[in-house]
C-alpha positions in Angstrom: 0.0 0.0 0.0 2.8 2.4 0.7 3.7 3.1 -3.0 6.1 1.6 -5.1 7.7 -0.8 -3.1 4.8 -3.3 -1.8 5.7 -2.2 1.5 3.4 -1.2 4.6 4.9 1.9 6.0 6.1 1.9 9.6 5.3 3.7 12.6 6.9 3.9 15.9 6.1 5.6 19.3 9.5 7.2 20.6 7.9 10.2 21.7 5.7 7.5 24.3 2.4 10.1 22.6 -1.2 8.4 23.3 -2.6 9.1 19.8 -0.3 8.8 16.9 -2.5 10.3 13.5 -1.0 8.5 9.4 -2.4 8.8 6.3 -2.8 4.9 5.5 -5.0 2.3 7.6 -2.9 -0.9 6.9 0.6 -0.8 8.4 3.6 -2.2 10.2 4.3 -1.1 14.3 7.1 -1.4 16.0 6.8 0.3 19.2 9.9 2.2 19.3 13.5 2.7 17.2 16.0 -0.8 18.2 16.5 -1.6 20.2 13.7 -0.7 21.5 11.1 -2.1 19.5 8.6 -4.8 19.9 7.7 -7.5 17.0 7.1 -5.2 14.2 3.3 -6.5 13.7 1.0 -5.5 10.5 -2.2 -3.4 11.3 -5.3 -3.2 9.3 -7.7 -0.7 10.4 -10.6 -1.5 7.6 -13.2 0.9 8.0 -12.7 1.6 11.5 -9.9 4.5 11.2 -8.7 3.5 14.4 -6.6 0.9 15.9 -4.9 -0.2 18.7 -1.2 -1.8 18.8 -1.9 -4.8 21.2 2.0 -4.8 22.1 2.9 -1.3 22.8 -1.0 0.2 23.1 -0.5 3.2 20.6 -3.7 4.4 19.8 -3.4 5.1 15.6 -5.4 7.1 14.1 -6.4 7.4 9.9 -6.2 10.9 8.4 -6.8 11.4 5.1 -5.0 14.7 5.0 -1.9 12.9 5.8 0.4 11.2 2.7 1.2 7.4 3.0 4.8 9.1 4.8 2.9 11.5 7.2 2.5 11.3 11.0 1.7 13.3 13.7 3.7 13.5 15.5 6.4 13.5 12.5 8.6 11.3 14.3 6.4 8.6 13.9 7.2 7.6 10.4 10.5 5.4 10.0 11.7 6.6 6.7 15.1 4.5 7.5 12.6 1.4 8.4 10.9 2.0 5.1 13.8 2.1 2.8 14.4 -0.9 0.7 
């Protein structure tokens, strides 16, 4: 879904925020930057636009004014995690 690469972006939650906003409902989490992180685990919100990580309990929330790379907070989005 992310583009190009058949890729699911990732996310991570260094900033330890309770509400973490993307632009794309099916993803990867993985808690925080290594070593750190929890199993990176895929997340599908559907329809719902809202899902919670069951390992780190980041609350992730769809926003369609966001690109496939956009997060608030900015942080969120691994761009060296996403890189092929």
């Amino acid at each position: 879904m992310a583009g190009d690469t058949g890729t699911n972006p990732k996310f991570s939650n260094d900033e330890g925020v309770e509400k973490i906003r993307i632009g794309v409902s099916e993803f990867e989490c993985m808690g925080a930057k290594s070593p750190n992180d929890h199993p990176h685990i895929f997340l599908d919100m559907g329809h719902d636009g809202e899902i919670i990580c069951p390992y780190c309990s980041t609350v992730y929330v769809k926003d369609a004014g966001l690109k496939a790379d956009e997060s608030v907070p900015a942080s969120a989005y691994r761009h060296e995690e996403n890189a092929n």
